[in-house]
C-alpha positions as CSV (number, residue, x, y, z in Angstrom):
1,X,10.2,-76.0,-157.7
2,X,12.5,-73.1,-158.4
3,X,12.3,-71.7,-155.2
4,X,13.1,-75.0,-153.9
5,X,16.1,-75.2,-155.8
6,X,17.4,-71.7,-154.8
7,X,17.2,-72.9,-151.6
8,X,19.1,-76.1,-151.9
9,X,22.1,-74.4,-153.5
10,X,22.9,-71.7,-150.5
11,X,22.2,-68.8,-152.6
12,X,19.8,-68.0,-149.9
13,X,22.2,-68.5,-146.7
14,X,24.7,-66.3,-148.8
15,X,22.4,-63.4,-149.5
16,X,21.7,-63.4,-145.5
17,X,25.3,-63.6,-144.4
18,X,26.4,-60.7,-147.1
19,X,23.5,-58.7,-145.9
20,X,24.5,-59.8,-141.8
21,X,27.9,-58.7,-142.7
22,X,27.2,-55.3,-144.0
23,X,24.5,-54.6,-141.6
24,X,27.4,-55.2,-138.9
25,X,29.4,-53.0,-140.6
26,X,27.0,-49.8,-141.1
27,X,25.8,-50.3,-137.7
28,X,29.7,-49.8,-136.1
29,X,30.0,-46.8,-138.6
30,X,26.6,-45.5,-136.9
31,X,27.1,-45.9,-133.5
32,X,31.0,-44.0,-133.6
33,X,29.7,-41.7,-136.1
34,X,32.8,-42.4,-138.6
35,X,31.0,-41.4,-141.5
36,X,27.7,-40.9,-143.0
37,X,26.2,-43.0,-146.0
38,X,26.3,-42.1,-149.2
39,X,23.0,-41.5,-151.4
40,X,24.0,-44.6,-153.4
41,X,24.7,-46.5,-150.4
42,X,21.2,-45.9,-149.5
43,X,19.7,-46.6,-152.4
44,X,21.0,-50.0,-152.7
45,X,20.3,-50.8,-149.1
46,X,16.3,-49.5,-149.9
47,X,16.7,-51.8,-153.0
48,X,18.2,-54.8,-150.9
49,X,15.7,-54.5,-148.3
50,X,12.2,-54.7,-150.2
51,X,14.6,-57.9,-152.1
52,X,14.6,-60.0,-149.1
53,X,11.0,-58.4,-148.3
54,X,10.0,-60.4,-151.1
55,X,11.8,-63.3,-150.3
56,X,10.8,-63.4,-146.8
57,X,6.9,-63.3,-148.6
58,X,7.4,-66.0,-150.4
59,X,9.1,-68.1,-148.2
60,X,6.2,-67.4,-145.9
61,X,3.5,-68.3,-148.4
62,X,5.5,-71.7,-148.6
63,X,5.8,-72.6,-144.9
């Protein structure tokens, strides 16, 4: 039910366009070698990633 609801209210779709958005963006910064992350830039991107990995679970048990 909750899931459900989180679902019907975009919070999901958001969450995947922020995190298109600012994989976009590191990847540019990457490939011309502008600049180098920072370690709390990586942290948060660790932190984001197991985030949606547990999303992506629980969607998947749902399906």
């Amino acid at each position: 039910v909750v899931l459900d609801l989180i679902l019907r209210s975009g919070l999901v779709r958001q969450f995947l366009l922020m995190t298109l958005q600012l994989s976009l963006f590191a990847f540019q910064d990457f490939i011309f070698g502008s600049r180098q992350p920072s370690e709390l830039e990586l942290d948060l991107a660790f932190h984001q990633g197991k985030y949606f990995a547990g999303i992506s679970k629980k969607l998947k048990g749902t399906a």
